[in-house]
TIRO-220292 format. One record per residue (C-alpha): x, y, z; residue number from 1. Coordinates in steps of 0.001 Angstrom, whole numbers, plus 500000, padded with zeros to 6 digits. Each point is the difference from the previous one (the first is absolute). Example, Ala and Ser with C-alpha at 12.3 -4.5 7.8 and 13.67 -1.06 7.14 Angstrom:
// TIRO-220292
{xx->512300, yy->495500, zz->507800, lumdren->1} .
{xx->501370, yy->503440, zz->499340, lumdren->2} .
//
This chain:
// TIRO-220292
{xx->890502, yy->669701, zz->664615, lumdren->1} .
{xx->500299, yy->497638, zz->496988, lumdren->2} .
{xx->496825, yy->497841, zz->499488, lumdren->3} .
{xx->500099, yy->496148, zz->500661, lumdren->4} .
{xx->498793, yy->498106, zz->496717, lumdren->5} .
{xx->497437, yy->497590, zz->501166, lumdren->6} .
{xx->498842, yy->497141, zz->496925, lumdren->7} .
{xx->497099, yy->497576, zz->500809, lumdren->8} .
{xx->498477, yy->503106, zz->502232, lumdren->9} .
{xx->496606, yy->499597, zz->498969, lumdren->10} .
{xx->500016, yy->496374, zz->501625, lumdren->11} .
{xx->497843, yy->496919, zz->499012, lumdren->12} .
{xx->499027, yy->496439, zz->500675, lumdren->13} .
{xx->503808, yy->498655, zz->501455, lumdren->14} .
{xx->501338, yy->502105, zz->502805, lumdren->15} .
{xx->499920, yy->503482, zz->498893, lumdren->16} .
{xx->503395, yy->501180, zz->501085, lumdren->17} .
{xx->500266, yy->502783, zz->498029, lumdren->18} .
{xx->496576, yy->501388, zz->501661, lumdren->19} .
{xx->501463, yy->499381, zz->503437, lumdren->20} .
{xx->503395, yy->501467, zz->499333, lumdren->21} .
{xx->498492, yy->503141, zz->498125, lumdren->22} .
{xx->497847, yy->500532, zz->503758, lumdren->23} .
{xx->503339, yy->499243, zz->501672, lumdren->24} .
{xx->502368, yy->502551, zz->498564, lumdren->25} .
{xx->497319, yy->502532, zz->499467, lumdren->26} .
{xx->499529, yy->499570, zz->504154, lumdren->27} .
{xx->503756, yy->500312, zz->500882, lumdren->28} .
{xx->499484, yy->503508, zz->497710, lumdren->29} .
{xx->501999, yy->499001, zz->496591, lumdren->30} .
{xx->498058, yy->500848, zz->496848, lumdren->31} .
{xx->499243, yy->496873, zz->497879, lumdren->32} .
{xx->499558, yy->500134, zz->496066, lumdren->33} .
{xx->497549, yy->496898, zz->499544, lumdren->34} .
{xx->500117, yy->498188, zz->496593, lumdren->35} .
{xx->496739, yy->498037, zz->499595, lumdren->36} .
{xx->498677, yy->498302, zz->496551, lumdren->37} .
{xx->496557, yy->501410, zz->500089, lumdren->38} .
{xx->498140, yy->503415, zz->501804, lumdren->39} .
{xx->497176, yy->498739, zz->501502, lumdren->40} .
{xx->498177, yy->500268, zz->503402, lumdren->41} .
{xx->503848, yy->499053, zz->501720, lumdren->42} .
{xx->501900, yy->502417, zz->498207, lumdren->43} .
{xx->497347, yy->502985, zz->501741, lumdren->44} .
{xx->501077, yy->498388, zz->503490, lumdren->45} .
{xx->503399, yy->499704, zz->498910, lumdren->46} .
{xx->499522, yy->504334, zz->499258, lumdren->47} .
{xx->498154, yy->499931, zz->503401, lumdren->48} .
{xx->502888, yy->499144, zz->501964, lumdren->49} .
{xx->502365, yy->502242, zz->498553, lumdren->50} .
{xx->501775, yy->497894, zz->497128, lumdren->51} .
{xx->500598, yy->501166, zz->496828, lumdren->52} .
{xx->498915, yy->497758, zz->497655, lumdren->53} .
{xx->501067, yy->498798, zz->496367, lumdren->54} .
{xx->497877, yy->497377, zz->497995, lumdren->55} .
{xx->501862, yy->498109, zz->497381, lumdren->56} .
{xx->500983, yy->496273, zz->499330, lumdren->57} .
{xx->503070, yy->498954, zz->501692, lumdren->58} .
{xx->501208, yy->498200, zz->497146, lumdren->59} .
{xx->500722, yy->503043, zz->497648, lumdren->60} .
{xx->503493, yy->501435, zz->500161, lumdren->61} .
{xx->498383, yy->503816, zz->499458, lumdren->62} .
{xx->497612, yy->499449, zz->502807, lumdren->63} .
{xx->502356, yy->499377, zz->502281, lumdren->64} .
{xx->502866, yy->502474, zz->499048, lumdren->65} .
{xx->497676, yy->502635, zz->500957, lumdren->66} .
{xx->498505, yy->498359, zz->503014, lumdren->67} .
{xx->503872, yy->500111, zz->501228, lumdren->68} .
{xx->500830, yy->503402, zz->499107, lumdren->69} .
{xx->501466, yy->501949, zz->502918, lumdren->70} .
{xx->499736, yy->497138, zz->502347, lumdren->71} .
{xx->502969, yy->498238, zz->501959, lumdren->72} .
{xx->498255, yy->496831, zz->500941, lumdren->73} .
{xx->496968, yy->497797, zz->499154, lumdren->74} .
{xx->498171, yy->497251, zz->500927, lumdren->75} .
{xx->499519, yy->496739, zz->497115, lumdren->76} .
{xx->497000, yy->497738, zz->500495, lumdren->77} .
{xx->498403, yy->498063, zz->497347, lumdren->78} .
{xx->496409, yy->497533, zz->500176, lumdren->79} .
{xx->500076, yy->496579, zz->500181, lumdren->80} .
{xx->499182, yy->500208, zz->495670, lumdren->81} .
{xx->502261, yy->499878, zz->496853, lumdren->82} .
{xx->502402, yy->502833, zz->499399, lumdren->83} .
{xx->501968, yy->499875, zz->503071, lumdren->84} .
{xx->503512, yy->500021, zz->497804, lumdren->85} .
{xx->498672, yy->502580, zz->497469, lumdren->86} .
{xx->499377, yy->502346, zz->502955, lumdren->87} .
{xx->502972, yy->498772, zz->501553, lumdren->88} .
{xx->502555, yy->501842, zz->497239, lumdren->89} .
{xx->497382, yy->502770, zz->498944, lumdren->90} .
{xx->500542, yy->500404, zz->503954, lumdren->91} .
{xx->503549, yy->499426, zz->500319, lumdren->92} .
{xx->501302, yy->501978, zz->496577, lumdren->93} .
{xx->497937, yy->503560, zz->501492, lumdren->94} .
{xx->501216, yy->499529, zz->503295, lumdren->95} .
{xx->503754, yy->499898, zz->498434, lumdren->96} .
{xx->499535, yy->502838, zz->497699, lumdren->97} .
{xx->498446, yy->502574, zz->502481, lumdren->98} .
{xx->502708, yy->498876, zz->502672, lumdren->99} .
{xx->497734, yy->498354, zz->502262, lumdren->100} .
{xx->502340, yy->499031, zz->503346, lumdren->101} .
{xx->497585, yy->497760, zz->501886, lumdren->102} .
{xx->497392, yy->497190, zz->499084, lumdren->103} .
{xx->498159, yy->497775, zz->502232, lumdren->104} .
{xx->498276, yy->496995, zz->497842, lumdren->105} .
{xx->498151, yy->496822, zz->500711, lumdren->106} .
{xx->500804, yy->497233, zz->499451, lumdren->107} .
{xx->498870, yy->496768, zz->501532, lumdren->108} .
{xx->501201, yy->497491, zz->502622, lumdren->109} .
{xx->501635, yy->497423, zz->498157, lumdren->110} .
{xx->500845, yy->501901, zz->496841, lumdren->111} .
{xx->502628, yy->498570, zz->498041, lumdren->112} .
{xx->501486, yy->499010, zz->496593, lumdren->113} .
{xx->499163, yy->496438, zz->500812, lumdren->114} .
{xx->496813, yy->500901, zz->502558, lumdren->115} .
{xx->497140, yy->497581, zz->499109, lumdren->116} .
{xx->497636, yy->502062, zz->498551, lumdren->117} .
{xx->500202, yy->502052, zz->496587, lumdren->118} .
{xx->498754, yy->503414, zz->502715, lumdren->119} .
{xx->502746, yy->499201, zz->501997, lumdren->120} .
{xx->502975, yy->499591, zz->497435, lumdren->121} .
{xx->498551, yy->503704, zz->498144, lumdren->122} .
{xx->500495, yy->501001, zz->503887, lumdren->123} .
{xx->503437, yy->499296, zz->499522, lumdren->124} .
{xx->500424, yy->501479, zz->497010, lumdren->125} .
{xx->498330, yy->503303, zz->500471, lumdren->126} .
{xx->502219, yy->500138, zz->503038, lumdren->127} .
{xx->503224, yy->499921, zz->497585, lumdren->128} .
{xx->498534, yy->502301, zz->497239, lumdren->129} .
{xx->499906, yy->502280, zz->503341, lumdren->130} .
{xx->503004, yy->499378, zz->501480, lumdren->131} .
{xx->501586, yy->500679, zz->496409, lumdren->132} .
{xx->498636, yy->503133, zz->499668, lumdren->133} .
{xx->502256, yy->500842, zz->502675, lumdren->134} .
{xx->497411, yy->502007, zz->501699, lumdren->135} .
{xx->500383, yy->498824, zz->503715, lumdren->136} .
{xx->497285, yy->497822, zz->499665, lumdren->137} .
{xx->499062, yy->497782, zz->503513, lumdren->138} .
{xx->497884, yy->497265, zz->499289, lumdren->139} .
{xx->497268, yy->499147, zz->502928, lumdren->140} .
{xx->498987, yy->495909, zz->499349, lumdren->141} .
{xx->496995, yy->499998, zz->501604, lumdren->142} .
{xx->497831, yy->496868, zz->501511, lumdren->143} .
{xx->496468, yy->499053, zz->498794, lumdren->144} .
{xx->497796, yy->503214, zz->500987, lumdren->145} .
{xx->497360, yy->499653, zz->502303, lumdren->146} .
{xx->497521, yy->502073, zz->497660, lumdren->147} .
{xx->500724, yy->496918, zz->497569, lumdren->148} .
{xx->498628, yy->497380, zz->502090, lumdren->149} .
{xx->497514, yy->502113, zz->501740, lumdren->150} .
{xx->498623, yy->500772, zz->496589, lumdren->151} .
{xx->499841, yy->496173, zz->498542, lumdren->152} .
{xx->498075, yy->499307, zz->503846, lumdren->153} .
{xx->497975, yy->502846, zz->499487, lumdren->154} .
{xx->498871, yy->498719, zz->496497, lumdren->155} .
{xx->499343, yy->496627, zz->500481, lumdren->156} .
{xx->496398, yy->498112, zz->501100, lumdren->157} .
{xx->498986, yy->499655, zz->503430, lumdren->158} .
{xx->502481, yy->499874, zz->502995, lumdren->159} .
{xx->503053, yy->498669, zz->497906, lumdren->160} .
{xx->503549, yy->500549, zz->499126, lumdren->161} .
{xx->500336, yy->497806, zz->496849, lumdren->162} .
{xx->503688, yy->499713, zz->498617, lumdren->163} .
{xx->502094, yy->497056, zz->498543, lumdren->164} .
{xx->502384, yy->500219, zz->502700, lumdren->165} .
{xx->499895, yy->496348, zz->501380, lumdren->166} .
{xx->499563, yy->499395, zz->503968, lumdren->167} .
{xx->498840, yy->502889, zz->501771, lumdren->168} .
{xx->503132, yy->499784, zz->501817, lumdren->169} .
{xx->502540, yy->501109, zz->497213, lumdren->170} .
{xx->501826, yy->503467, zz->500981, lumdren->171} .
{xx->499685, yy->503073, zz->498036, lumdren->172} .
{xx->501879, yy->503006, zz->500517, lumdren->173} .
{xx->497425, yy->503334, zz->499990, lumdren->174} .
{xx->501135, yy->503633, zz->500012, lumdren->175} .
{xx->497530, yy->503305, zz->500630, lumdren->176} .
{xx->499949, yy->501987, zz->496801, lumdren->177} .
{xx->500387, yy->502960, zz->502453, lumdren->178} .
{xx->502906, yy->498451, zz->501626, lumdren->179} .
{xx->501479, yy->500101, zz->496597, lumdren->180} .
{xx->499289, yy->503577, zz->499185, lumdren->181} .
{xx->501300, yy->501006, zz->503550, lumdren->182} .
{xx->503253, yy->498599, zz->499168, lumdren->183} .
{xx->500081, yy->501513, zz->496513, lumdren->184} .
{xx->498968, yy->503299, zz->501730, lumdren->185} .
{xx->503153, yy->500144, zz->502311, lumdren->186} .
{xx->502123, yy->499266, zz->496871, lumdren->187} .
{xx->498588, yy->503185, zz->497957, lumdren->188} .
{xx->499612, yy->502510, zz->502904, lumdren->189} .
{xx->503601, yy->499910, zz->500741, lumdren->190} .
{xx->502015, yy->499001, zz->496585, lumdren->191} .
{xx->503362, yy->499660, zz->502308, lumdren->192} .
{xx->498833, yy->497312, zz->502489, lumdren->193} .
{xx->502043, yy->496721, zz->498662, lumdren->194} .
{xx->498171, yy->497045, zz->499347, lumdren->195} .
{xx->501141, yy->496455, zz->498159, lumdren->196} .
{xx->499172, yy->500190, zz->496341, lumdren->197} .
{xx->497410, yy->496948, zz->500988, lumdren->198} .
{xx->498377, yy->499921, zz->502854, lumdren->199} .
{xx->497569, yy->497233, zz->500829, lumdren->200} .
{xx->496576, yy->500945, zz->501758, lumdren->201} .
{xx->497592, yy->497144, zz->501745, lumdren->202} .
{xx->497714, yy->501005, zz->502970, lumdren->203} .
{xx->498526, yy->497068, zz->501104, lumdren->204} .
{xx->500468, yy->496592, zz->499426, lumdren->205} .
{xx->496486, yy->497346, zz->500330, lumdren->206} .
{xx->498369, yy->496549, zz->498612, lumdren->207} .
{xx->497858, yy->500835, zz->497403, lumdren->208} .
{xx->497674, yy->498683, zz->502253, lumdren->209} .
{xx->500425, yy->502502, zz->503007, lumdren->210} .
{xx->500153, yy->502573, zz->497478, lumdren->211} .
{xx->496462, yy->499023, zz->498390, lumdren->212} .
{xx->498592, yy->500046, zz->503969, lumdren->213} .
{xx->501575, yy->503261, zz->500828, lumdren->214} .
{xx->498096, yy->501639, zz->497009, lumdren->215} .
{xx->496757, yy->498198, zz->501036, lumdren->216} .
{xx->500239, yy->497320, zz->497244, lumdren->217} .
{xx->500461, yy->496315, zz->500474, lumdren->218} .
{xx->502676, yy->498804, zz->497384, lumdren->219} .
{xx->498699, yy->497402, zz->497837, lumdren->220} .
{xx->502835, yy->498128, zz->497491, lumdren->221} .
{xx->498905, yy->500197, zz->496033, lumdren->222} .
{xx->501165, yy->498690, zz->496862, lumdren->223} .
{xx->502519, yy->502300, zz->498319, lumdren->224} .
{xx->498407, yy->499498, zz->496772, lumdren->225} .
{xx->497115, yy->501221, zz->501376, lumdren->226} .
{xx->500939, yy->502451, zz->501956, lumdren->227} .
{xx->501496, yy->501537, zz->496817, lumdren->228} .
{xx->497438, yy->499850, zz->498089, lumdren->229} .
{xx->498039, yy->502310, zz->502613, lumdren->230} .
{xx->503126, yy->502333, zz->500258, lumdren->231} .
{xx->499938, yy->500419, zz->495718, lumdren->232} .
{xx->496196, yy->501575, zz->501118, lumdren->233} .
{xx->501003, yy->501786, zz->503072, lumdren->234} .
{xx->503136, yy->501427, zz->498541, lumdren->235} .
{xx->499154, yy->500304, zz->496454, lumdren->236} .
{xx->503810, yy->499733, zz->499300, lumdren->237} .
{xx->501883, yy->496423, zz->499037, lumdren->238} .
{xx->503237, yy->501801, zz->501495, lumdren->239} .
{xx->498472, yy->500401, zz->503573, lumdren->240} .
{xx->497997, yy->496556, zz->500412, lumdren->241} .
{xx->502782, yy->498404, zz->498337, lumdren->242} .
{xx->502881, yy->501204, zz->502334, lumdren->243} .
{xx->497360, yy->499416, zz->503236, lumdren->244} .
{xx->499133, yy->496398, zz->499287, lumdren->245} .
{xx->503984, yy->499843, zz->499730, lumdren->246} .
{xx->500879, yy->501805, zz->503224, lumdren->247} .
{xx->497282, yy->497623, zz->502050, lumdren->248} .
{xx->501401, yy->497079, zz->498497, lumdren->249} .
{xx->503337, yy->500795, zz->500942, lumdren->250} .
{xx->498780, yy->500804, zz->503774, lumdren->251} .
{xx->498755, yy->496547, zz->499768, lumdren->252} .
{xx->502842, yy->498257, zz->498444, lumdren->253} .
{xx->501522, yy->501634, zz->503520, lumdren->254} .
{xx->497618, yy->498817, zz->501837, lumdren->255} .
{xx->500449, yy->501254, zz->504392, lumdren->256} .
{xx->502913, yy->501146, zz->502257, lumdren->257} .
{xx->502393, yy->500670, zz->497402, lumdren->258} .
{xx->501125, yy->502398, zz->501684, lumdren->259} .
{xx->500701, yy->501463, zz->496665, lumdren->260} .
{xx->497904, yy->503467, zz->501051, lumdren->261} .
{xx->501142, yy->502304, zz->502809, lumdren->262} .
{xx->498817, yy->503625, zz->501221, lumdren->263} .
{xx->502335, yy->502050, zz->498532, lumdren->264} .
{xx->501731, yy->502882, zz->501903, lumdren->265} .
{xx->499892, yy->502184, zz->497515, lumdren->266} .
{xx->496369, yy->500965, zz->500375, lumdren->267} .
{xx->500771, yy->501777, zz->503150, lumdren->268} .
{xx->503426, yy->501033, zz->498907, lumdren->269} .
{xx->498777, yy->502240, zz->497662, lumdren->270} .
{xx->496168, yy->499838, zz->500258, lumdren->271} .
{xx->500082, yy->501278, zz->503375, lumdren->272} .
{xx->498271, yy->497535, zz->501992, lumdren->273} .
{xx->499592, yy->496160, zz->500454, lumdren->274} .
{xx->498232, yy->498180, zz->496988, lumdren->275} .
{xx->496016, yy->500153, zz->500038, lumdren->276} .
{xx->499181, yy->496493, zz->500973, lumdren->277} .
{xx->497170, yy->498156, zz->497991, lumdren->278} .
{xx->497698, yy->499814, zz->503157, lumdren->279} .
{xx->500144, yy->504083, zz->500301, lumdren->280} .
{xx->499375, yy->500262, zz->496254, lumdren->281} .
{xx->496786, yy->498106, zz->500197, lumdren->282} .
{xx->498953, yy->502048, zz->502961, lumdren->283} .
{xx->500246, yy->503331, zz->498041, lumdren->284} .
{xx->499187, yy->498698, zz->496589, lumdren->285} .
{xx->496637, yy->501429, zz->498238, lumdren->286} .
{xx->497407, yy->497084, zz->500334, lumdren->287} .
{xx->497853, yy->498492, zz->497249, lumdren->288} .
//
């Protein structure tokens, strides 16, 4: 059996999808090639669970002809940090060449050419560069993931949730990054199930408020200025606290029962099983 090509595997700070998916296909028995950036102490449990793995920057058009060599589908994913286009065609131009006949990518939510933050509309873009390659690429726009907010509540002082996200009563729309993987998973395994070239995944739907108490926090509204500020030090990356302290504005902006946000079907559709809710997230979560 062909190998599934697996980017982001190594996982990090903001979801980890590729980690999750790699553990995924690798359970339902199909081999994964796993293309991380660096070998470290992740790569050796990345070996450990049967993956074979290939280090390189996902940017670099050689890298990633050779990562795709003799596979038939792959798996894009690229950090919340510059580069997302450059990885984007580097991505999309080795997937054409080596006749690559399925891609599952994400995106985000509300990606589009005129989406409201700069993340958003390279979203959009990347999805095209894809879709161009004509490579059968099916783009997942996925909600805010849990492991985001969980990490920013995790990180902050005391017993607080701190976010520039007005009353604690303004609805965000929260996906498990497992729940995303899942549905990414049934997509590879079988190349001939049919899916809609854009498929929108949300698992739950809270207040930012409920949210903060359901991960043992009580949300507290900030200043966005400030907040970003602390996200430029958290992050270390103008792209990521730039397009966050975006995002929560535009949750706030919004503001409650929009009714903009529904669980989507496709979770279980091709996941498998109903969404993981925020509530069983938080019970299974590693504490801190």
């Amino acid at each position: 059996m062909e190998p599934v090509l697996v980017t982001g595997a190594a996982g990090g700070r903001q979801g980890s999808t590729g980690r999750h998916l790699t553990a995924q296909l690798l359970g339902r028995g199909v081999p994964v090639r796993a293309l991380i950036h660096r070998d470290d102490e992740r790569a050796t449990v990345l070996r450990a669970l049967g993956a074979e793995v290939v280090v390189g920057d996902l940017r670099e058009l050689a890298v990633v002809r050779s990562a795709v060599d003799g596979v038939r589908s792959a798996y894009f994913t690229y950090p919340v940090i510059d580069g997302l286009l450059d990885a984007a065609g580097a991505f999309a131009v080795a997937c054409r060449d080596a006749g690559i006949e399925r891609v599952v990518a994400v995106s985000q939510l509300a990606a589009g050419p005129h989406a409201l933050t700069p993340r958003m509309r390279q979203h959009w873009v990347a999805e095209q560069i894809l879709d161009w390659a004509g490579i059968g690429a099916i783009h997942l726009r996925a909600a805010v993931f849990y492991e985001n907010l969980a990490l920013i509540a995790d990180t902050g002082s005391g017993a607080s949730l701190k976010l520039p996200m007005g009353p604690a009563r303004t609805e965000l729309p929260l996906i498990a990054a497992a729940d995303v993987a899942r549905v990414a998973a049934g997509l590879l395994a079988d190349p001939q199930v049919k899916a809609d070239p854009v498929l929108l995944l949300t698992g739950d739907v809270q207040s930012i408020g409920t949210a903060a108490q359901t991960l043992g926090r009580t949300y507290r509204d900030t200043d966005p200025d400030t907040w970003h500020s602390w996200a430029l030090e958290f992050y270390g990356s103008a792209h990521a606290a730039d397009h966050l302290t975006k995002l929560w504005e535009i949750f706030r902006i919004l503001g409650e029962g929009t009714g903009l946000y529904q669980i989507t079907p496709a979770i279980e559709q091709y996941g498998g099983h109903p969404p993981i809710s925020l509530a069983e997230y938080a019970i299974h979560r590693p504490s801190h």
